[in-house]
C-alpha positions as CSV (number, residue, x, y, z in Angstrom):
1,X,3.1,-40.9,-38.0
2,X,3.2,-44.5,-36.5
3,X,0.5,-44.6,-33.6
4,X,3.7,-44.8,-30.8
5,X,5.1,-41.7,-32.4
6,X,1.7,-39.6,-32.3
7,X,0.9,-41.1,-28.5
8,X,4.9,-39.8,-27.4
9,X,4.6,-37.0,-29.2
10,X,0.9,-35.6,-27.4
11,X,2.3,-36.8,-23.8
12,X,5.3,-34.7,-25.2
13,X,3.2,-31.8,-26.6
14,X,0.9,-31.8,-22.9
15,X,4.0,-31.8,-20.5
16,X,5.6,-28.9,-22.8
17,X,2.0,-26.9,-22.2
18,X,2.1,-27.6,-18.4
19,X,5.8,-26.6,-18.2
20,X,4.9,-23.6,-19.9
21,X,2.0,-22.3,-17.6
22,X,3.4,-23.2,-14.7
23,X,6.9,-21.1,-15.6
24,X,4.7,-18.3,-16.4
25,X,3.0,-18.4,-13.2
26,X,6.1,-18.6,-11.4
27,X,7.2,-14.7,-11.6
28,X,4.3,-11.9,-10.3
29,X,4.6,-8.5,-11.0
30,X,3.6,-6.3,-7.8
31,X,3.2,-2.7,-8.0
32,X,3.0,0.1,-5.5
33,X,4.4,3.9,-5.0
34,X,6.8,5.1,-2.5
35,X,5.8,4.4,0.9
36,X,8.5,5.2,3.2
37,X,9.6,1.9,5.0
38,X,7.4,0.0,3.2
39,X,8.2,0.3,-0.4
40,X,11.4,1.9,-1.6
41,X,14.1,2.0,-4.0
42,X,17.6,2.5,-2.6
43,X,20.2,4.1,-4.7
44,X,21.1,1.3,-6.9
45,X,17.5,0.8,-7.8
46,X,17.0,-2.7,-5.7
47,X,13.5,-2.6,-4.2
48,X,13.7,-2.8,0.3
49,X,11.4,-2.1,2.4
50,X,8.8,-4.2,4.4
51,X,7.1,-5.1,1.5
52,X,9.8,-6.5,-0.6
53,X,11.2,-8.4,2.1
54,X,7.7,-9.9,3.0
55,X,7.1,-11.0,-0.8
56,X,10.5,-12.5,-1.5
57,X,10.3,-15.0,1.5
58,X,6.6,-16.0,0.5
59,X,7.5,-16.4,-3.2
60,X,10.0,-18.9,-1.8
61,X,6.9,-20.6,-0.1
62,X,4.7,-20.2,-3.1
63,X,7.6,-21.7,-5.4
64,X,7.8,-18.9,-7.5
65,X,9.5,-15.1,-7.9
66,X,8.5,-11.2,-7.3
67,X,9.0,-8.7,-10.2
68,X,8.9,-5.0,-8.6
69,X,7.6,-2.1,-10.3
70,X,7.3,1.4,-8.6
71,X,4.3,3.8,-10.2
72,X,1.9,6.5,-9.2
73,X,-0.3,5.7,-7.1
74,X,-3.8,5.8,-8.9
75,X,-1.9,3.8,-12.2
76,X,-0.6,1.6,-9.8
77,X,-3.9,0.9,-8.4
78,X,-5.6,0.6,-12.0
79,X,-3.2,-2.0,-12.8
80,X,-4.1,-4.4,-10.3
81,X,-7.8,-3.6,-11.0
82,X,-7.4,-4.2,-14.8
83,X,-5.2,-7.4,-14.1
84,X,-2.4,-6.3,-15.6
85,X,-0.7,-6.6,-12.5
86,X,-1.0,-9.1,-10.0
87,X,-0.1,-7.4,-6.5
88,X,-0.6,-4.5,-4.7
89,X,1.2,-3.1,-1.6
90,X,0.0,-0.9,0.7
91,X,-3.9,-0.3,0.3
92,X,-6.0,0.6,3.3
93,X,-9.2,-1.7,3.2
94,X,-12.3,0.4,2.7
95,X,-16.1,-0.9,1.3
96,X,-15.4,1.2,-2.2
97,X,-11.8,-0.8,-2.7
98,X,-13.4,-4.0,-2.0
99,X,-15.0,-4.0,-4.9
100,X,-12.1,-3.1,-7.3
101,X,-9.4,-5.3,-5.3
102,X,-9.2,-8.6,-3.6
103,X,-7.5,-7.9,-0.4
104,X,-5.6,-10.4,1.6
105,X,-7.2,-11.8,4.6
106,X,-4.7,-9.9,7.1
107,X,-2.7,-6.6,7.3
108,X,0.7,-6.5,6.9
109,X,1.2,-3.3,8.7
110,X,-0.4,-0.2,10.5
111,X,-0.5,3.4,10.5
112,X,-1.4,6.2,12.3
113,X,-3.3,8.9,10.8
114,X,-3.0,12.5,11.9
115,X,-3.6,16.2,11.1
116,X,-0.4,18.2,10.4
117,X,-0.7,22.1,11.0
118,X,1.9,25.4,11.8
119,X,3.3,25.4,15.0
120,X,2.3,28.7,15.2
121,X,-1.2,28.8,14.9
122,X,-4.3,27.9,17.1
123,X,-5.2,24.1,16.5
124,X,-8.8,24.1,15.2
125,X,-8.7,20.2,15.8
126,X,-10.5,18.8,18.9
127,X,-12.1,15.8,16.8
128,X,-14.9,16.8,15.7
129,X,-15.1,17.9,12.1
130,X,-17.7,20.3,12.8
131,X,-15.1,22.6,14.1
132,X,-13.5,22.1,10.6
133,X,-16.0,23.5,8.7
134,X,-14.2,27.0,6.7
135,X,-11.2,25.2,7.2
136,X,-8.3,24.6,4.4
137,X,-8.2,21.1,4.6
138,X,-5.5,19.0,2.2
139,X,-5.4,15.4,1.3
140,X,-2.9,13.5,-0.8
141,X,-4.6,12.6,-4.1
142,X,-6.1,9.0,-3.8
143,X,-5.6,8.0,-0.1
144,X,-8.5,7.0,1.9
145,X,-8.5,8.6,5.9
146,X,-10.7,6.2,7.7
147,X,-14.8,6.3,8.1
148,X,-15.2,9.2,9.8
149,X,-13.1,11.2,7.8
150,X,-14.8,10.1,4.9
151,X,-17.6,10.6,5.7
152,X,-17.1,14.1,6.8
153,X,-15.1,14.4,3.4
154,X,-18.2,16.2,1.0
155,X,-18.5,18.4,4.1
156,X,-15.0,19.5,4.5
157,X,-14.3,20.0,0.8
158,X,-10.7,18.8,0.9
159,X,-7.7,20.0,-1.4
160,X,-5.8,17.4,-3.0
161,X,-2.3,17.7,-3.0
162,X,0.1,15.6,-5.4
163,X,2.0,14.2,-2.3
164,X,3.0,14.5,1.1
165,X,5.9,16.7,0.7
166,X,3.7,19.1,-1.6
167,X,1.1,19.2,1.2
168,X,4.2,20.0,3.7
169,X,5.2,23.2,2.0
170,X,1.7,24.5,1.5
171,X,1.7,24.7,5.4
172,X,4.7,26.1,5.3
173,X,3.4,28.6,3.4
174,X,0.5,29.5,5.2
175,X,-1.7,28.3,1.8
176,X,-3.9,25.8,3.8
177,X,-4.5,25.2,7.3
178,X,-4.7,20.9,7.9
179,X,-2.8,18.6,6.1
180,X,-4.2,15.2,6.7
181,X,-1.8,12.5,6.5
182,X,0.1,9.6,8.2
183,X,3.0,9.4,10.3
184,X,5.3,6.8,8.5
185,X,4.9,8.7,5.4
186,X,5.0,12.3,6.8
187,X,7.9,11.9,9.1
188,X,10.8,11.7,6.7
189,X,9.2,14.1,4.9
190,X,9.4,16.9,7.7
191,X,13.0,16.2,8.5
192,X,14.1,16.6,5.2
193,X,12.3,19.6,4.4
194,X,13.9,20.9,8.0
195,X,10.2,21.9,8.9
196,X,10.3,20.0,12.6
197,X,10.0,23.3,14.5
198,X,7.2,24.7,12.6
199,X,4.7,21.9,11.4
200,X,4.0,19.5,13.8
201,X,0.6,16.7,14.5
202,X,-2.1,17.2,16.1
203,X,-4.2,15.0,18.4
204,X,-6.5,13.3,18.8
205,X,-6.0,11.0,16.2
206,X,-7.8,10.8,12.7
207,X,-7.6,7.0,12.6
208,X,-5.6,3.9,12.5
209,X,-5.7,2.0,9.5
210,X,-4.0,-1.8,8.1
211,X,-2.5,-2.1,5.1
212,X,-3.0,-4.8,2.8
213,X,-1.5,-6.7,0.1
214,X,-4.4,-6.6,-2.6
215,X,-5.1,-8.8,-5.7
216,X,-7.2,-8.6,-9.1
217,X,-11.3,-9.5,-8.7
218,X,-10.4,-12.4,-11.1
219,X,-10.5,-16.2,-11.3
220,X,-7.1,-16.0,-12.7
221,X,-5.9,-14.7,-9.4
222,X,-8.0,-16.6,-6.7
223,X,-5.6,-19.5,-6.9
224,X,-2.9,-17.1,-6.1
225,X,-4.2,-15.3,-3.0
226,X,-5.8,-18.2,-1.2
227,X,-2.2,-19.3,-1.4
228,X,-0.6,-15.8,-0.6
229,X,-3.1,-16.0,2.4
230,X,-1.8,-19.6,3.9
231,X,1.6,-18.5,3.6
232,X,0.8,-15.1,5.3
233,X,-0.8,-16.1,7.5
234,X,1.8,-18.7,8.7
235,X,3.7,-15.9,8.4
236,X,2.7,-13.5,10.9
237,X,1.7,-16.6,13.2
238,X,5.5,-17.4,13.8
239,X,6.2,-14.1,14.7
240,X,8.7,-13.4,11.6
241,X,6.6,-10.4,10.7
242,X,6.4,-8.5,14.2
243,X,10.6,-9.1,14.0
244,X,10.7,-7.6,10.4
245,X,8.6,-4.6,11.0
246,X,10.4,-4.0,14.3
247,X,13.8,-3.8,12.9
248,X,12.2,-1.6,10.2
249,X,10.2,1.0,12.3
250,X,6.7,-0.2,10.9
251,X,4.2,-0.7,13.3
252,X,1.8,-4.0,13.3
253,X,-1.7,-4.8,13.9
């Protein structure tokens, strides 16, 4: 091959590679459960929510698209641990998820985290967990309360429940006494089940907690967050995320 061939056919051969990473870099694959007003599927299957919303306009900023993918929560999780995915919505910061996720440096939304019990019955709940103790405490499988629930948590000896609604008709049923849970996700829940008039929160509070958008511990990936980050955080600074979450319901750090 004369030596102007070979020399157009490398600068050919490089530009083809770089075309090629930078197209495959150009579509993320974020996964999550349901998380009412967060991340959803309507009934055509399109993907709303805050969430959704949120990472379509920053893909635009970060020249690239969002695939959505809607799992349990634990796979979910292990996929963005493994790398085999590249986002996560929705997890509450907490020492132990640090280590398995890079989390984005600001929240995207808030919730409020409450005990659920029978209408009908005393409330054991003053907030102090020492007052829990015999107690039939339930948690959904995989969600994290806040510090001092967790660290009450070997103490209290909670139930895992499946989900929210499973946890719902167990008090219903009279087969635990505290379901631990938070509001946005508990809410829709309770009206649909009908079970306004018997189950209702308690106070004080359990905690507030952010949640985060959350990345794989990889050098693959650190490009892509410290990105994510600038365009979040421009984000939130303009105000376009108090708006969104507004006219969604979702409350904001």
């Amino acid at each position: 091959m004369p030596a102007i061939c070979l020399r157009a056919f490398r600068a050919w051969l490089l530009g083809f590679c770089l075309f090629t990473n930078i197209a495959q870099a150009q579509e993320w694959l974020v996964v999550g459960t349901y998380f009412p007003k967060i991340y959803e599927q309507d009934d055509q299957g399109a993907f709303v929510g805050l969430a959704p919303v949120v990472l379509r306009h920053l893909a635009a900023e970060l020249g690239g698209q969002m695939r959505f993918e809607m799992y349990p929560w634990p796979r979910a999780q292990r996929m963005v641990e493994q790398g085999s995915a590249d986002i996560l919505v929705g997890p509450y910061r907490t020492p132990e998820r640090e280590g398995r996720f890079a989390f984005a440096s600001l929240p995207f939304y808030q919730d409020r985290i409450l005990f659920y019990a029978r209408r009908d019955r005393p409330s054991p709940w003053s907030g102090d967990y020492a007052g829990l103790q015999g107690k039939r405490v339930a948690v959904i499988r995989g969600w994290i309360y806040g510090p001092r629930f967790e660290q009450a948590r070997e103490s209290l000896q909670p139930i895992p429940v499946e989900s929210v609604r499973n946890g719902l008709r167990m008090l219903e049923a009279g087969r635990i006494d505290l379901l631990a849970s938070n509001q946005r996700n508990t809410l829709p829940h309770l009206n649909a089940l009908l079970l306004q008039e018997q189950v209702g929160e308690l106070s004080p509070l359990i905690d507030t907690q952010g949640g985060f958008f959350a990345f794989p511990r990889d050098a693959a990936h650190n490009e892509l967050r410290q990105r994510f980050d600038r365009a979040f955080e421009a984000f939130v600074a303009s105000g376009q995320l108090a708006r969104l979450a507004e006219s969604l319901g979702v409350g904001v750090p």
